[in-house]
N, C-alpha and C positions, 0 to 999 in steps of 0.2 A: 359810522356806528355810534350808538347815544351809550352814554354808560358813565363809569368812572376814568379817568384820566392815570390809567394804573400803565409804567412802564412795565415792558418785555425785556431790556435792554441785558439782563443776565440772561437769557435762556439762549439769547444769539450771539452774546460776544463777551469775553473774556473781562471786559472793560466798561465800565458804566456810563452810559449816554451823558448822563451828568457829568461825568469825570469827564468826559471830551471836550464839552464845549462850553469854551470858556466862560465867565462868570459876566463877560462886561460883552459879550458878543449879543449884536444888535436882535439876534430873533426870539431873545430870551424876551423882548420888552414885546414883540410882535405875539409872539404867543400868551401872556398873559392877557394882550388887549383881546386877542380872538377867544382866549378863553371867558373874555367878562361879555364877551357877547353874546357869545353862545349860550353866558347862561341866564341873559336877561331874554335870551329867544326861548327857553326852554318851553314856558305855558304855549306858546304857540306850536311849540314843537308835538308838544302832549298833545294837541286838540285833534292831531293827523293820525294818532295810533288807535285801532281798538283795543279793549279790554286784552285780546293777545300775541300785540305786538303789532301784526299788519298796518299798513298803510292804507288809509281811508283816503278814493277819490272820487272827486264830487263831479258828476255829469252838468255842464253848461247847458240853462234850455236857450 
């Protein structure tokens, strides 16, 4: 799903996703790298949606 990067983590658990995992744990560096990518794919990302939302795909002749 495209959107904002907005946690859920209070509506499932008593305990904040942040608050679990730790500050120096390695997927914290892994998730920002997947996040600068995604959002340098973003214009590519847009060129696949119409005006309301669907996914545009293109017939091979």
């Amino acid at each position: 799903m495209r959107g904002t990067d907005e946690t859920s983590g209070s509506r499932f658990s008593y305990v904040d996703l942040e608050e679990r995992v730790p500050a120096r744990q390695p997927l914290r560096k892994l998730r920002q790298v997947v996040n600068d990518v995604l959002a340098r794919l973003d214009t590519d990302f847009e060129a696949l949606y119409t005006d309301f939302g669907a996914l545009r795909f293109r017939r091979n002749a």
